[in-house]
C-alpha positions in Angstrom: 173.0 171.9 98.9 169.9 173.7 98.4 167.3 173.7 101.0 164.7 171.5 99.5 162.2 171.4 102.5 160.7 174.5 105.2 160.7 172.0 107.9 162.9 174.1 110.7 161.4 177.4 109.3 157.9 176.2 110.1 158.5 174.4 113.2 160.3 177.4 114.6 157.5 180.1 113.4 155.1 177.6 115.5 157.3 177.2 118.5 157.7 173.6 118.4 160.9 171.7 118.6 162.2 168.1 116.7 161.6 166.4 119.7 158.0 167.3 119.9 157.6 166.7 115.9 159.1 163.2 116.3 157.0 162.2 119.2 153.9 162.8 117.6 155.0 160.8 114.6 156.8 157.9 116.8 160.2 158.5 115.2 163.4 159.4 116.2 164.4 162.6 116.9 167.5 162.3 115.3 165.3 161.6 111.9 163.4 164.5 112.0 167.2 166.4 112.6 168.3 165.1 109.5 164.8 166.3 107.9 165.2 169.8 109.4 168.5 170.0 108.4 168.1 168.7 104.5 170.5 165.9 105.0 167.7 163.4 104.5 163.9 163.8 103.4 161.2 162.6 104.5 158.9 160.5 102.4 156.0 162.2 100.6 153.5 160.1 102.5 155.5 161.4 105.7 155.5 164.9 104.4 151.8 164.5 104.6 151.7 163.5 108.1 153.9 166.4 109.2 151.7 168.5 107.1 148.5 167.5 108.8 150.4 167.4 112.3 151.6 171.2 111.4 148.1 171.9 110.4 150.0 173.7 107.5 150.1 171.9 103.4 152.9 170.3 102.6 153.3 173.1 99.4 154.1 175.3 102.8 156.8 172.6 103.9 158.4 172.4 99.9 160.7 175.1 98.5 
């Protein structure tokens, strides 16, 4: 399967982990691991959140 989100990539050029990601969203960690690792996606409304939370755009989340 192709990679269809930048989720890991930018969390790990920022230094933060999945754990710190899903506590600021109040999800579970193991969601955000299924997001980082493209075996699930998160919603777009979600992608937004992350986006802000990133303080990145969610074009720089998308492949």
């Amino acid at each position: 399967m192709k990679d269809l989100n930048r989720l890991k990539v930018v969390l790990v050029e920022q230094k933060k982990t999945g754990k710190w990601l899903a506590e600021q969203l109040g999800k579970d960690p193991s969601t955000v691991s299924k997001w980082c690792s493209n075996k699930m996606q998160p919603s777009l409304e979600m992608l937004t959140k992350i986006a802000q939370i990133l303080n990145v755009t969610t074009k720089d989340l998308i492949n």
